[in-house]
N, C-alpha and C positions, 0 to 999 in steps of 0.2 A: 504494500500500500504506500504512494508517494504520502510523501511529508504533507500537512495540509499547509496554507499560506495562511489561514486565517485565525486568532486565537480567540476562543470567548474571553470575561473579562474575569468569569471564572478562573479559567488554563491561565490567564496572567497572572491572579493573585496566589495563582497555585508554584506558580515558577517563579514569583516574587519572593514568595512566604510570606505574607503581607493577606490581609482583610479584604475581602470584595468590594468594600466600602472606601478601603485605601487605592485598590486601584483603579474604583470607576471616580476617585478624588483628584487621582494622575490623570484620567481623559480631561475631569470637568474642570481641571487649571491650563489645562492643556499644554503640559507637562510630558504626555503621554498620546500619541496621535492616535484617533480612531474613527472608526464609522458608523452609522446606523443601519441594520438592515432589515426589514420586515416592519408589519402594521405595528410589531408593538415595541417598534425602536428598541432590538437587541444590540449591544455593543460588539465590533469586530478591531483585535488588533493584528497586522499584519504583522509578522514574524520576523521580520526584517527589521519592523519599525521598532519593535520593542531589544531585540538585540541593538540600534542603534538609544534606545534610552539608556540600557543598562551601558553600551560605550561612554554614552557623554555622563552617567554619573560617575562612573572611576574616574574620568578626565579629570572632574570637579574635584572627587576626594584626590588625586596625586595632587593636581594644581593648589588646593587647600581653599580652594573658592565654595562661598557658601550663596546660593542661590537669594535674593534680593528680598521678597518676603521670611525667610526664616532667618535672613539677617539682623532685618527689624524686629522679628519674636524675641530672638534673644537679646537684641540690645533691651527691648520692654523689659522682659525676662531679669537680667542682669540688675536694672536699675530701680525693680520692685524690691528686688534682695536686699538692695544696698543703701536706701532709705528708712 
C-alpha cells in the first residue's frame, strides 16, 4: 500500500505526541498548514507539510529563536513573578 499524502489531525497529534486540540491549535495559528475536506470540514495535513513544520521547529530550537507570541507569554510570565 503506497504511503498516503494526507494526515488526519488525529495521525498529526499522534506523530506529535501532542492533544488533538494542540494540533488543530497548530492549523488555527496557522503554524501548521492544512485543509478542509468534506461537508463537515475534516482537517487534512499533507505529509510533506508537516515534516516541513517539525524542520522549521528544530531550526528554531538550534537557532535558540522563540517564536513572537510565546515571546510575549513569557516576558508577561517572567514579570508576574517578579513583582
Amino acid at each position: 500500500m503506497p504511503t498516503p499524502r494526507f494526515l488526519t489531525l488525529d495521525d498529526v497529534a499522534e506523530i506529535l505526541n501532542v492533544s488533538w486540540s494542540q494540533a488543530y491549535a497548530l492549523v488555527r495559528r496557522k503554524e501548521l498548514i492544512a485543509i478542509q475536506i468534506g461537508g463537515r470540514g475534516q482537517w487534512r495535513v499533507e505529509v510533506d507539510e508537516l515534516e516541513r513544520f517539525i524542520q522549521q521547529k528544530y531550526a528554531e530550537a538550534r537557532a535558540g529563536t522563540v517564536p513572537a507570541e510565546d515571546a510575549a507569554a513569557e516576558s508577561a510570565s517572567e514579570a508576574s513573578t517578579t513583582t
